[in-house]
PDB file with one MODEL, atoms N, CA, C and O in Angstrom:
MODEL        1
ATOM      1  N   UNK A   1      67.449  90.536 -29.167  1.00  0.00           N
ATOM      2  CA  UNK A   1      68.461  90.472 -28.131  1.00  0.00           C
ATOM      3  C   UNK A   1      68.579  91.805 -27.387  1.00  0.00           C
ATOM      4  O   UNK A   1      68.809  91.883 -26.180  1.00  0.00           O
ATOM      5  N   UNK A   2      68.386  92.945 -28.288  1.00  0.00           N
ATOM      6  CA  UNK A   2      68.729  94.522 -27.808  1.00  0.00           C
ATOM      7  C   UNK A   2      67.453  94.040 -26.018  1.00  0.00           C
ATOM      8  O   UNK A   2      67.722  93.850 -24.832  1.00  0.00           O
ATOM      9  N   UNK A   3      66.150  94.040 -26.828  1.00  0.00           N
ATOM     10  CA  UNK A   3      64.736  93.969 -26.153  1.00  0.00           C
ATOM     11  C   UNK A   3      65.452  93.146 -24.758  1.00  0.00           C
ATOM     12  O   UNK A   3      65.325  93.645 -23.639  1.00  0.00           O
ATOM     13  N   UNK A   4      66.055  92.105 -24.925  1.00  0.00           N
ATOM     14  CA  UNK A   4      65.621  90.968 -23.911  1.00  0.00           C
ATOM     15  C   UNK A   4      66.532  91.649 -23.038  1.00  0.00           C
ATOM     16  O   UNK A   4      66.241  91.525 -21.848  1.00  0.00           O
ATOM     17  N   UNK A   5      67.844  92.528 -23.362  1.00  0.00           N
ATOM     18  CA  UNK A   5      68.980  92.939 -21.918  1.00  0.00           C
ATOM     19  C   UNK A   5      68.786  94.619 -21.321  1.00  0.00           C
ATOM     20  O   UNK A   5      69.303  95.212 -20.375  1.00  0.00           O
ATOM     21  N   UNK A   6      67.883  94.989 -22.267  1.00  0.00           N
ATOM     22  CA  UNK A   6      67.130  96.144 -21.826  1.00  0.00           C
ATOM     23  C   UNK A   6      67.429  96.726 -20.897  1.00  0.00           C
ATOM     24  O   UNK A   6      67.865  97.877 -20.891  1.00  0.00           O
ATOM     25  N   UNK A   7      67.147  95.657 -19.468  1.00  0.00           N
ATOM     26  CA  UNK A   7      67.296  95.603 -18.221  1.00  0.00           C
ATOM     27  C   UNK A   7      68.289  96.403 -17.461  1.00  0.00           C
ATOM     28  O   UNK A   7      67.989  97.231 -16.601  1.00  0.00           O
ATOM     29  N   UNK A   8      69.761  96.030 -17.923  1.00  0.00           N
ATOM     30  CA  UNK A   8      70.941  96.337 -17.983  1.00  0.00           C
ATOM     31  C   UNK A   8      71.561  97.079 -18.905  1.00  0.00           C
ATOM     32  O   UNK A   8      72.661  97.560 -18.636  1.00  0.00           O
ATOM     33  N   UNK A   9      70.998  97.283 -20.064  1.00  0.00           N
ATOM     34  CA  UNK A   9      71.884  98.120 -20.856  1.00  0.00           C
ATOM     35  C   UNK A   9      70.463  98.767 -21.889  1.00  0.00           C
ATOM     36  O   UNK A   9      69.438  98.186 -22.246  1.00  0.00           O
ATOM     37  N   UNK A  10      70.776  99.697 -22.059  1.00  0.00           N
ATOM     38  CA  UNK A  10      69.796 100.775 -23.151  1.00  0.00           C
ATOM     39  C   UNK A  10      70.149  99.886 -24.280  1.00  0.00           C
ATOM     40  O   UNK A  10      71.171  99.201 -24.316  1.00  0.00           O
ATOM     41  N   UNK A  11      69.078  99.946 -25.364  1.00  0.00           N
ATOM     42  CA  UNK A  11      69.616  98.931 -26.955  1.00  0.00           C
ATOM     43  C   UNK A  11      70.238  99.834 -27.783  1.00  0.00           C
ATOM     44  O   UNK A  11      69.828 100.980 -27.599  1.00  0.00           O
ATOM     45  N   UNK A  12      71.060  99.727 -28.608  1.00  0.00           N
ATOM     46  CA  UNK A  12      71.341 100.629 -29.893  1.00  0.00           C
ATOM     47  C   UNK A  12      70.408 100.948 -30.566  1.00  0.00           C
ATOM     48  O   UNK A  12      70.453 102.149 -30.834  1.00  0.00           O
ATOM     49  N   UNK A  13      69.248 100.245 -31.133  1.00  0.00           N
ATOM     50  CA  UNK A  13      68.628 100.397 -32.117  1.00  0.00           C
ATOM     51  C   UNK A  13      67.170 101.976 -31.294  1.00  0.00           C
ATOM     52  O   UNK A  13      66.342 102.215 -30.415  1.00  0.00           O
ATOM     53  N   UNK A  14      67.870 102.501 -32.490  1.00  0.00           N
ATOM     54  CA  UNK A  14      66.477 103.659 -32.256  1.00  0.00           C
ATOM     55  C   UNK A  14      65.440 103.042 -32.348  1.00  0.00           C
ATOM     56  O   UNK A  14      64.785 103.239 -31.324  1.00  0.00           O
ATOM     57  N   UNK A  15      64.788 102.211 -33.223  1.00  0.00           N
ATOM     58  CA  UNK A  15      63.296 101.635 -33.296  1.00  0.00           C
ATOM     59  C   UNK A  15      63.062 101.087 -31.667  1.00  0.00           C
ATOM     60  O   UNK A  15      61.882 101.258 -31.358  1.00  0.00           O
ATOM     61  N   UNK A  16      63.740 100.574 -30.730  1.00  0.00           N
ATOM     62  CA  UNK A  16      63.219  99.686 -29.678  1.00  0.00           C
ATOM     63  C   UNK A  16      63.044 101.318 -28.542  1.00  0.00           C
ATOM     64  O   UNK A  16      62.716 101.049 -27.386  1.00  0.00           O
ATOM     65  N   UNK A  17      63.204 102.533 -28.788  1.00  0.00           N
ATOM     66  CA  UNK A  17      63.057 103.470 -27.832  1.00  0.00           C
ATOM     67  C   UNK A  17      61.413 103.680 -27.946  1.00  0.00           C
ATOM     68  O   UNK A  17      60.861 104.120 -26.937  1.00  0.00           O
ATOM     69  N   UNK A  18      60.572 103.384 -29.146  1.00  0.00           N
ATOM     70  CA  UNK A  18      59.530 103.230 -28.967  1.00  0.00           C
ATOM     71  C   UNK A  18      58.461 102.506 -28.956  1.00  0.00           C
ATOM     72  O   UNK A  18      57.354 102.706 -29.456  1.00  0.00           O
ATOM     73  N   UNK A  19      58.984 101.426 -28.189  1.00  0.00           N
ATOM     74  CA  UNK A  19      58.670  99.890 -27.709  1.00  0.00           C
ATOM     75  C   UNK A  19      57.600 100.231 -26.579  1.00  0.00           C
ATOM     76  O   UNK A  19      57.964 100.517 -25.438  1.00  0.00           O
ATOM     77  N   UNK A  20      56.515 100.193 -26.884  1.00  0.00           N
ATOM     78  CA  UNK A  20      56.143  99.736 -24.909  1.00  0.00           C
ATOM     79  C   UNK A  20      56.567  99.251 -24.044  1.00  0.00           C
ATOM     80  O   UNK A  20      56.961 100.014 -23.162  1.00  0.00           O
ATOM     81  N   UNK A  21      56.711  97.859 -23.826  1.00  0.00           N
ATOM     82  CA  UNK A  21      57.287  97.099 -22.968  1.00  0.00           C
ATOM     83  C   UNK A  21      58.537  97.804 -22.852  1.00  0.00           C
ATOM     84  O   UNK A  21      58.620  98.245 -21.705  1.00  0.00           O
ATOM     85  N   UNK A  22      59.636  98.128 -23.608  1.00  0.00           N
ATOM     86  CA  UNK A  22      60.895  98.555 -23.254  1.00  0.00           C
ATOM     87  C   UNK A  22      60.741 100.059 -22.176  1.00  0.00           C
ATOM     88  O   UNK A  22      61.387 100.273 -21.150  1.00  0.00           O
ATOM     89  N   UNK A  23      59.543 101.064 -22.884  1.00  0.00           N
ATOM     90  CA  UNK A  23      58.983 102.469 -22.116  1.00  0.00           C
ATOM     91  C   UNK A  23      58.443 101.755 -20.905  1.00  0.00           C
ATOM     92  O   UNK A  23      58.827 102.259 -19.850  1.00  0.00           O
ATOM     93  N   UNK A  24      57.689 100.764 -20.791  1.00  0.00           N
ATOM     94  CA  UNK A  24      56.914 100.625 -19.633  1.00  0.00           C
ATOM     95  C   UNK A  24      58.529  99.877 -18.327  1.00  0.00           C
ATOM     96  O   UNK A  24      58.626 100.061 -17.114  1.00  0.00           O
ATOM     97  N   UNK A  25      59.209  99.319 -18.985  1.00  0.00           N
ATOM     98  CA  UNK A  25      60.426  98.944 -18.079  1.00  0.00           C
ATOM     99  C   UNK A  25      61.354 100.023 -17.668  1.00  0.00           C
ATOM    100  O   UNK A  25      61.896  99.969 -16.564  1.00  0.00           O
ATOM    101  N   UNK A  26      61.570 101.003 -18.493  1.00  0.00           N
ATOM    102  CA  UNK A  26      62.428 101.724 -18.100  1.00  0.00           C
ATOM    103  C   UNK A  26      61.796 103.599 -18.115  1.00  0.00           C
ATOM    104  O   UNK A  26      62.303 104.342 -18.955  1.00  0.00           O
ATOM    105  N   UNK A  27      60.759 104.149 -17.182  1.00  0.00           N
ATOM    106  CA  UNK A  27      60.101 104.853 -17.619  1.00  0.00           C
ATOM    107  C   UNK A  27      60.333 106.418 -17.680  1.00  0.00           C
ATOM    108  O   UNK A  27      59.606 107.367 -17.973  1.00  0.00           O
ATOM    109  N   UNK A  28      61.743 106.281 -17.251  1.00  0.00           N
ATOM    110  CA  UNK A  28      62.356 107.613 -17.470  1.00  0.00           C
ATOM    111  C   UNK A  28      63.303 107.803 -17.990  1.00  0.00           C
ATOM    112  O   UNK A  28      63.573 108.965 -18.293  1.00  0.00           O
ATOM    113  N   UNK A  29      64.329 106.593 -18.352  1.00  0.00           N
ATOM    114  CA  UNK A  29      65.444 106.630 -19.129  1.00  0.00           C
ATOM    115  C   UNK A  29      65.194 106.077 -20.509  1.00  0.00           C
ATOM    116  O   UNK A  29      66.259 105.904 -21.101  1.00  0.00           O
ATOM    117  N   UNK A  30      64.203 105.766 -21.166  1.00  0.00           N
ATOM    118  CA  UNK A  30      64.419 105.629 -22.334  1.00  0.00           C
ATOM    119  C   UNK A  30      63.708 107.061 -23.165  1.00  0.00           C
ATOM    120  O   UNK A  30      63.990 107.573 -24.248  1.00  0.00           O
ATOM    121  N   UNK A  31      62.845 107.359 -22.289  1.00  0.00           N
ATOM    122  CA  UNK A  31      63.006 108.896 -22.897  1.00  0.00           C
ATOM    123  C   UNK A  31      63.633 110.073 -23.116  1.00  0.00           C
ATOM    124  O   UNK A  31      63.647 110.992 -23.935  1.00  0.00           O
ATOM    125  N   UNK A  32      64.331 109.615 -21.751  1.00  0.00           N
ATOM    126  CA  UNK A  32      65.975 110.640 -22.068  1.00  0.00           C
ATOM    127  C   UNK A  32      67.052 110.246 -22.777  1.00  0.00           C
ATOM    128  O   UNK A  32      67.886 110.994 -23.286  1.00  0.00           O
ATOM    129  N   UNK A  33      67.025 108.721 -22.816  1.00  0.00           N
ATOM    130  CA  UNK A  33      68.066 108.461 -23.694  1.00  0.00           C
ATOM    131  C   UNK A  33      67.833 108.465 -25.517  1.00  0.00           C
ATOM    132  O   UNK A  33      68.656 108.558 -26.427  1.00  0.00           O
ATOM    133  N   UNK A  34      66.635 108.348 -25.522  1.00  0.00           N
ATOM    134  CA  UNK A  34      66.231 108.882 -27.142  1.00  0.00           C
ATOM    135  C   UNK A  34      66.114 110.220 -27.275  1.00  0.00           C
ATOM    136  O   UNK A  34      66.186 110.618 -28.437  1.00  0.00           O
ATOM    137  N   UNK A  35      65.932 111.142 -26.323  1.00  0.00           N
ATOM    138  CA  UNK A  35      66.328 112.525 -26.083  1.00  0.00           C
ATOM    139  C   UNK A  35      67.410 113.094 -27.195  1.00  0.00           C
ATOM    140  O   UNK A  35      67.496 113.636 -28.297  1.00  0.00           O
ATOM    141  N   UNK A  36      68.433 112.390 -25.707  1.00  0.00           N
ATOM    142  CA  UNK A  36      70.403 111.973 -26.427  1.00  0.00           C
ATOM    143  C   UNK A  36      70.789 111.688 -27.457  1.00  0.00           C
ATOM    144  O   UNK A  36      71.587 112.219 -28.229  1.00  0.00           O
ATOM    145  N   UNK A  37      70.007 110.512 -27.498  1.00  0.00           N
ATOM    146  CA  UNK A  37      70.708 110.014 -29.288  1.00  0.00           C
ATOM    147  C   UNK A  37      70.513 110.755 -30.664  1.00  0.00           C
ATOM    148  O   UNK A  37      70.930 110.445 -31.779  1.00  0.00           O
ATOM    149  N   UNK A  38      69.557 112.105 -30.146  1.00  0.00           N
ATOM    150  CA  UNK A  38      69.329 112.909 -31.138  1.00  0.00           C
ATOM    151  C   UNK A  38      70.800 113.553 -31.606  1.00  0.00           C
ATOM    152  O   UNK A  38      70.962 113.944 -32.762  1.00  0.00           O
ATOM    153  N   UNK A  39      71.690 113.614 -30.758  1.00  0.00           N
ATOM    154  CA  UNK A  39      72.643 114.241 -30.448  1.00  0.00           C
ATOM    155  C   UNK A  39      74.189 113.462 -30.609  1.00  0.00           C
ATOM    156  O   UNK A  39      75.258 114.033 -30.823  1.00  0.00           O
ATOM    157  N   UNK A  40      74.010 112.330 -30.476  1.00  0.00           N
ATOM    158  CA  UNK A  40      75.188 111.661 -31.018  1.00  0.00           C
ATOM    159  C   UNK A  40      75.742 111.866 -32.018  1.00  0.00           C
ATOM    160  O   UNK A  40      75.061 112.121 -33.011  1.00  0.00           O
ATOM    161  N   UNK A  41      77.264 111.825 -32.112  1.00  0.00           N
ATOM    162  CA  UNK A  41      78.202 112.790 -32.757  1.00  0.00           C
ATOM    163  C   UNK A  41      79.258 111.353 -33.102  1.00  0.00           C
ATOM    164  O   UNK A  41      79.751 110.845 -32.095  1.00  0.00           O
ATOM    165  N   UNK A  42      79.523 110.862 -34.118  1.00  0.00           N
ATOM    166  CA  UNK A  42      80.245 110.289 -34.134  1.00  0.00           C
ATOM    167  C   UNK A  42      81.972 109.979 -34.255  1.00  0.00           C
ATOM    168  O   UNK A  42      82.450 110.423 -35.300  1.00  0.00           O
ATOM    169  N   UNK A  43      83.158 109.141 -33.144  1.00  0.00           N
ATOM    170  CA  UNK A  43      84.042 110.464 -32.733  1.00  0.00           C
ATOM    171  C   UNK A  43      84.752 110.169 -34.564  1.00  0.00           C
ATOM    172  O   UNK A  43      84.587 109.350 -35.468  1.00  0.00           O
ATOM    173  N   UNK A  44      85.579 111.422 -34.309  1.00  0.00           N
ATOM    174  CA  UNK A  44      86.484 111.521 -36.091  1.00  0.00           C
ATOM    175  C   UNK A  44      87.456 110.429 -36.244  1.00  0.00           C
ATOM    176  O   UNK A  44      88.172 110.085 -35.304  1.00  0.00           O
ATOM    177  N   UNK A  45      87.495 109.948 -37.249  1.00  0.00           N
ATOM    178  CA  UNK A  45      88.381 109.227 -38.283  1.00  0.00           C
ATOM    179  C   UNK A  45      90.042 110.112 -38.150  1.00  0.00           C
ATOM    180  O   UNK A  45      90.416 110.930 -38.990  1.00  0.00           O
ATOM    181  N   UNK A  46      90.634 109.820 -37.248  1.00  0.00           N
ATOM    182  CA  UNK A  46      92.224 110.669 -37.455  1.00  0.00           C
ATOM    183  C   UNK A  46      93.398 109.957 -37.300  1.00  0.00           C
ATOM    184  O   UNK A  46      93.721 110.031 -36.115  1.00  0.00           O
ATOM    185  N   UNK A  47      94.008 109.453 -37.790  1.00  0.00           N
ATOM    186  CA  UNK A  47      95.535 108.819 -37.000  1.00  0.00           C
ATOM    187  C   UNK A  47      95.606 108.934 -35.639  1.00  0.00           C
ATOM    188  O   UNK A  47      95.924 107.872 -35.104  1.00  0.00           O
ATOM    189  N   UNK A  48      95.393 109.986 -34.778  1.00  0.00           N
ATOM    190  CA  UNK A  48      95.855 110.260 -33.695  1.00  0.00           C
ATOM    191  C   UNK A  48      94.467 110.159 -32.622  1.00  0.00           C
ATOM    192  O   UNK A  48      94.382 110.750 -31.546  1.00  0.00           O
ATOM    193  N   UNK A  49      94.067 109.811 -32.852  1.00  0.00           N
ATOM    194  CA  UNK A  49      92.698 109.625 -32.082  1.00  0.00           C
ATOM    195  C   UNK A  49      92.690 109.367 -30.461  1.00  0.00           C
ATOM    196  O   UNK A  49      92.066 109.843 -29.513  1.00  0.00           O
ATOM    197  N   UNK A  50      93.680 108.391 -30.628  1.00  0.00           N
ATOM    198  CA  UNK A  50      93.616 108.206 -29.130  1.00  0.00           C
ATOM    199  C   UNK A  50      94.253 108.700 -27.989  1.00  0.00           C
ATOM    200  O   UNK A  50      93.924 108.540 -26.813  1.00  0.00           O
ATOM    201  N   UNK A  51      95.667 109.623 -28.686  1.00  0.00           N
ATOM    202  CA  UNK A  51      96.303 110.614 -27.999  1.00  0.00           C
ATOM    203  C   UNK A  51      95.047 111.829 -28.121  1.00  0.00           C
ATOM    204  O   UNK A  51      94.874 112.470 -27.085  1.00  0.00           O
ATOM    205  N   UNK A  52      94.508 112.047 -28.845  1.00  0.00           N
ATOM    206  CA  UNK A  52      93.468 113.263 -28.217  1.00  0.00           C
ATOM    207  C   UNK A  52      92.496 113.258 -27.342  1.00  0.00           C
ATOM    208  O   UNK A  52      92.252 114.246 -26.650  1.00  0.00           O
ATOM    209  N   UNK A  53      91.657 111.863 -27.250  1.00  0.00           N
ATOM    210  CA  UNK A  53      90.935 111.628 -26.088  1.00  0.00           C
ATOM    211  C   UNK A  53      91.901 111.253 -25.205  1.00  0.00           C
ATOM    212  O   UNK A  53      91.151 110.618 -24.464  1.00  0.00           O
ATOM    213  N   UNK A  54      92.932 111.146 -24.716  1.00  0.00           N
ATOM    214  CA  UNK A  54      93.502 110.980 -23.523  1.00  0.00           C
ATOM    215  C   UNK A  54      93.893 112.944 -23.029  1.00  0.00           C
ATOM    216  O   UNK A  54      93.619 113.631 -22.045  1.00  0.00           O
ATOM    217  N   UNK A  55      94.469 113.142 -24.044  1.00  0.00           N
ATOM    218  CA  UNK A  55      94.235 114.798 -23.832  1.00  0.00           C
ATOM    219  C   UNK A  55      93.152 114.871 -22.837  1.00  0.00           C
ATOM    220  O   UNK A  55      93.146 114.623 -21.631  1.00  0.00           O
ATOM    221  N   UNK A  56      91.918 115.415 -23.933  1.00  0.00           N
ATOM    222  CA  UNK A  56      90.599 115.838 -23.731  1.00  0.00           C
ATOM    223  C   UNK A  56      90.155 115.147 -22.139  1.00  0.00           C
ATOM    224  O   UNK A  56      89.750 115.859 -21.220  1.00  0.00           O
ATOM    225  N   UNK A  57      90.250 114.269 -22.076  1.00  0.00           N
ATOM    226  CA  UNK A  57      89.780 112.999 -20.758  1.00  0.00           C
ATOM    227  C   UNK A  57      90.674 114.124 -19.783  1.00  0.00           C
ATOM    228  O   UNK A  57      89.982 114.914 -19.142  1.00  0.00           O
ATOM    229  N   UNK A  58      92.264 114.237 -19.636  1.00  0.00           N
ATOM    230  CA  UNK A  58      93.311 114.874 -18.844  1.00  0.00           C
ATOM    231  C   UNK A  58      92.370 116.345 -18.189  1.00  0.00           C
ATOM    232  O   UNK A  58      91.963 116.634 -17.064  1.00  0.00           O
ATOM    233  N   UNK A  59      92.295 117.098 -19.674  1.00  0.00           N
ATOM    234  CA  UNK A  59      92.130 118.689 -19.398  1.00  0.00           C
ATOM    235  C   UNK A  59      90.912 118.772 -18.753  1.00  0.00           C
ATOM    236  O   UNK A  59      90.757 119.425 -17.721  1.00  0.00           O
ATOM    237  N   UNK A  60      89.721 117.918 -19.505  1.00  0.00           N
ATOM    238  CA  UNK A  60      88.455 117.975 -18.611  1.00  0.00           C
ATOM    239  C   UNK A  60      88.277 117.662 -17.367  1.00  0.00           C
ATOM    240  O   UNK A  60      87.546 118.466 -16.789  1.00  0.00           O
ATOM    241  N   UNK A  61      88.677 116.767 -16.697  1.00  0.00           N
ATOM    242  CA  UNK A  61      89.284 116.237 -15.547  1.00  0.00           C
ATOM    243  C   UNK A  61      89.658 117.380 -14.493  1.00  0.00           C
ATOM    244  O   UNK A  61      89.473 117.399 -13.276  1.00  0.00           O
ATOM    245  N   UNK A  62      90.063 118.038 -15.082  1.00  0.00           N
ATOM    246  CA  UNK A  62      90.916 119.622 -14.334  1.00  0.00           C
ATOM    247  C   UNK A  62      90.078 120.517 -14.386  1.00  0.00           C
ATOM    248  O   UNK A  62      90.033 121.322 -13.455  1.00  0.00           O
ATOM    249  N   UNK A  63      89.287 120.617 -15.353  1.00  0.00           N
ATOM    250  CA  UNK A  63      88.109 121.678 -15.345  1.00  0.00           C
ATOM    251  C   UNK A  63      87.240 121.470 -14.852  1.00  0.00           C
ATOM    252  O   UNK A  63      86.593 122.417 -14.406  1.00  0.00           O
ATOM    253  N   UNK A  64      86.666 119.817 -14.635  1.00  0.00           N
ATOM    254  CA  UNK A  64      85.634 119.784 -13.623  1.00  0.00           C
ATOM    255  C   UNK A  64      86.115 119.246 -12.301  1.00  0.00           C
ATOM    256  O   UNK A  64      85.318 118.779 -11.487  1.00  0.00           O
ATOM    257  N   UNK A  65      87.704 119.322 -12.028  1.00  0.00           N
ATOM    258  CA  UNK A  65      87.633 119.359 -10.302  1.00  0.00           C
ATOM    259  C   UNK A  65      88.301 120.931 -10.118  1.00  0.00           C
ATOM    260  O   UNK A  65      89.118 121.260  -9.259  1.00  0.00           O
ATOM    261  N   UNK A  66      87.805 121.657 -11.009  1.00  0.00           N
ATOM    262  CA  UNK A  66      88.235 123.173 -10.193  1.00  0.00           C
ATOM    263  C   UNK A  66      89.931 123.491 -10.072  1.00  0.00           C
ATOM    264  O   UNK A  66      90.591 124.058  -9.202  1.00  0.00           O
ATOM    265  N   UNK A  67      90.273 122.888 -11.284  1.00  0.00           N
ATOM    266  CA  UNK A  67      92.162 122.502 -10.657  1.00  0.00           C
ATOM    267  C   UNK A  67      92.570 124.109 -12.212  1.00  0.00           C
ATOM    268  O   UNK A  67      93.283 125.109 -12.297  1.00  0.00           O
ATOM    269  N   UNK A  68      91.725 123.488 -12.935  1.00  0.00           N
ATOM    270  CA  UNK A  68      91.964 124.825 -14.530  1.00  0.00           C
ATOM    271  C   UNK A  68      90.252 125.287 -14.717  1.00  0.00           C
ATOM    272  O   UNK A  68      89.228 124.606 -14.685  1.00  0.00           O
ATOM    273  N   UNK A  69      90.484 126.749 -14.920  1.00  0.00           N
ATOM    274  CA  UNK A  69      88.960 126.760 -15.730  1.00  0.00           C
ATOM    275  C   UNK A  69      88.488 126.048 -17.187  1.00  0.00           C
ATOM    276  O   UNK A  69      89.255 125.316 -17.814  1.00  0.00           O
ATOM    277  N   UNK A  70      87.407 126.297 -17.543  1.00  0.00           N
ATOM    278  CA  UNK A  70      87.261 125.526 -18.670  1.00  0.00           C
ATOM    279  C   UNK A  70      87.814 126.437 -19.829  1.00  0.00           C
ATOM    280  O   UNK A  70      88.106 125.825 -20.857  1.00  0.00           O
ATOM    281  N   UNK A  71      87.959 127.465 -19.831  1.00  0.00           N
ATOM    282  CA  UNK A  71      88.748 128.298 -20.990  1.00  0.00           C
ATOM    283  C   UNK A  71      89.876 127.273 -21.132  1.00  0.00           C
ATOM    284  O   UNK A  71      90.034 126.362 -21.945  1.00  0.00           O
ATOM    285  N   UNK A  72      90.847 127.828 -19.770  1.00  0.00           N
ATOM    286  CA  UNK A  72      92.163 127.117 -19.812  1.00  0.00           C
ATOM    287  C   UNK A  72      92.428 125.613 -20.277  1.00  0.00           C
ATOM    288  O   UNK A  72      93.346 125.161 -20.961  1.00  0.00           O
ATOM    289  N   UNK A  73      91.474 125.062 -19.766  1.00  0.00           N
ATOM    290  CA  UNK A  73      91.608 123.677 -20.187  1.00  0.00           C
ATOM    291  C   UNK A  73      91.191 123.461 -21.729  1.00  0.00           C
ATOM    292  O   UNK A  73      91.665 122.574 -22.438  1.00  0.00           O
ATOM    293  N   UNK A  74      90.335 124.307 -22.096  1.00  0.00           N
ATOM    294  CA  UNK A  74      90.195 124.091 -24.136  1.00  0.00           C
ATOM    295  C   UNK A  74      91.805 124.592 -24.168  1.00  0.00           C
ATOM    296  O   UNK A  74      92.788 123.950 -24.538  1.00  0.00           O
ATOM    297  N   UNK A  75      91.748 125.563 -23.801  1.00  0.00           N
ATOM    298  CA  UNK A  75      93.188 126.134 -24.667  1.00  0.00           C
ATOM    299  C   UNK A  75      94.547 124.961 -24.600  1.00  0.00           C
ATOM    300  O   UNK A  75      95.310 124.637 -25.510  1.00  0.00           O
ATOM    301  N   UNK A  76      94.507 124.487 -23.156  1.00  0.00           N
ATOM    302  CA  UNK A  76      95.690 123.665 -22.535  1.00  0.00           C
ATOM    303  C   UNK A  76      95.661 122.131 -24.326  1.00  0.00           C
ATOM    304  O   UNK A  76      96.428 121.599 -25.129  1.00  0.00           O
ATOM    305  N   UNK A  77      94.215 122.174 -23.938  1.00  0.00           N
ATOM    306  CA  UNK A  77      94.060 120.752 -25.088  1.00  0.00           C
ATOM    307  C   UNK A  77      94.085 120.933 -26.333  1.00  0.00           C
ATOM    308  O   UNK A  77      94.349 120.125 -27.223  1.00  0.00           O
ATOM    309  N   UNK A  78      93.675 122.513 -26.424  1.00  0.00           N
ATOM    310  CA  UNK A  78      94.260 122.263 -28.254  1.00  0.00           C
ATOM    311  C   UNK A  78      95.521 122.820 -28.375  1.00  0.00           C
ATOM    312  O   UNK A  78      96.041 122.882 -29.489  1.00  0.00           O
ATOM    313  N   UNK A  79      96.262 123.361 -27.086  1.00  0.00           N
ATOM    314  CA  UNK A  79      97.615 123.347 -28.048  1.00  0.00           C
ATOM    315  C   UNK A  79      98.080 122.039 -27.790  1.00  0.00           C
ATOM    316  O   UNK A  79      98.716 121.749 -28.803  1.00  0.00           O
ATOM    317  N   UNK A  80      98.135 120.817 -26.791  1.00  0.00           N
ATOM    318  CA  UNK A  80      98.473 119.580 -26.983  1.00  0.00           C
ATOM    319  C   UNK A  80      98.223 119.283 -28.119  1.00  0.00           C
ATOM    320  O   UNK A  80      99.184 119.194 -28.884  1.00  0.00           O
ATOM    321  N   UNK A  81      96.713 118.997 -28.699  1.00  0.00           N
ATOM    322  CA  UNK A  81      96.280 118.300 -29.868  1.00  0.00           C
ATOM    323  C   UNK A  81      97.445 118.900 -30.982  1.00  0.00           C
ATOM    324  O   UNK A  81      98.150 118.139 -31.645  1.00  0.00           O
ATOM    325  N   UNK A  82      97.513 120.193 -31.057  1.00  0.00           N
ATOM    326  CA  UNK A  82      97.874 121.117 -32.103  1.00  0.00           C
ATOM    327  C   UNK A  82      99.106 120.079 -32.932  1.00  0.00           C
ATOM    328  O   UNK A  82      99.152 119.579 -34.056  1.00  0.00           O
ATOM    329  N   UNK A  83     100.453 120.060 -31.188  1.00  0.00           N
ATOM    330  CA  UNK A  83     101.570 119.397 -31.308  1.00  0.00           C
ATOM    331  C   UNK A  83     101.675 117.718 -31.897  1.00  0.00           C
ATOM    332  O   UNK A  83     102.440 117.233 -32.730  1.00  0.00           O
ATOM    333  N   UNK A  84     100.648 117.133 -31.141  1.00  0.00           N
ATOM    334  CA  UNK A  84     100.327 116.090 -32.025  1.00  0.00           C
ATOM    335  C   UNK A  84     100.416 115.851 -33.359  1.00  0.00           C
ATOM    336  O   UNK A  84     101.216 115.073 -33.879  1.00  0.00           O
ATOM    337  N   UNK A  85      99.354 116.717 -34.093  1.00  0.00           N
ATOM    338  CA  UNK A  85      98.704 117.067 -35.017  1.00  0.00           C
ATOM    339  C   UNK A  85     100.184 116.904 -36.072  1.00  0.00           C
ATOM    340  O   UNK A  85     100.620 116.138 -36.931  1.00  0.00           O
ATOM    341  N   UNK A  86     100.482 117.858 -35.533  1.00  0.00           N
ATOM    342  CA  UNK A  86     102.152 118.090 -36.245  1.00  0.00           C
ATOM    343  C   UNK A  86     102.430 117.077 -36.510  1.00  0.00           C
ATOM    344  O   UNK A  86     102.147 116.684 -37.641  1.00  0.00           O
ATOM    345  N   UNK A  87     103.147 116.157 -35.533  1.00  0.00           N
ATOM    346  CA  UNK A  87     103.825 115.057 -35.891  1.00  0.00           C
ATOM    347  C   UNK A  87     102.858 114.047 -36.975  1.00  0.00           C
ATOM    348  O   UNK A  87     103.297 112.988 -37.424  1.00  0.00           O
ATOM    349  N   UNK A  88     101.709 114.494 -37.241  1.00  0.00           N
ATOM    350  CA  UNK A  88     101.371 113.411 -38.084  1.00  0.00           C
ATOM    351  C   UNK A  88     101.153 113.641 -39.981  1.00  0.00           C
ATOM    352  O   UNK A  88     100.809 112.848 -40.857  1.00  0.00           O
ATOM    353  N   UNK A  89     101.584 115.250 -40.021  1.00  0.00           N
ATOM    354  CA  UNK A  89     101.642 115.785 -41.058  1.00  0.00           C
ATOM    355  C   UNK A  89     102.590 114.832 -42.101  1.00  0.00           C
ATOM    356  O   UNK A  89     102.794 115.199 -43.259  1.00  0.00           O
TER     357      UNK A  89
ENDMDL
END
């Protein structure tokens, strides 16, 4: 199934990145995207998970339209997270 939607979506499975047919269909993104997946990070296990990616999503947002630098914006998001954090002690 990964093989047959290819088309439209990259597969999960690492084995199909070194498919022919899948390389010969897609001949520059499946090499970058097995590149990537070297690199996948899986996100953490926390109570609060989803107040921190809404953080993180917020501050980055600001750092890449030039509104905070990116210092400011780590700092801005971990003292949010920090306060969070708290409440879940």
């Amino acid at each position: 199934m990964q093989k047959k939607y290819a088309a439209n979506a990259l597969p999960i499975w690492m084995s199909l990145f070194t498919d022919p047919e899948l390389i010969k269909s897609q001949p520059v993104l499946v090499p970058l995207s097995q590149e990537q997946y070297k690199y996948i990070q899986n996100r953490p296990i926390i109570p609060f998970y989803s107040e921190t990616s809404k953080i993180m999503s917020r501050e980055l947002q600001l750092a890449l339209t030039g509104k905070e630098t990116s210092d400011q914006a780590l700092k801005n998001a971990e003292a949010d997270i920090q306060k969070i954090h708290e409440k879940y002690k």
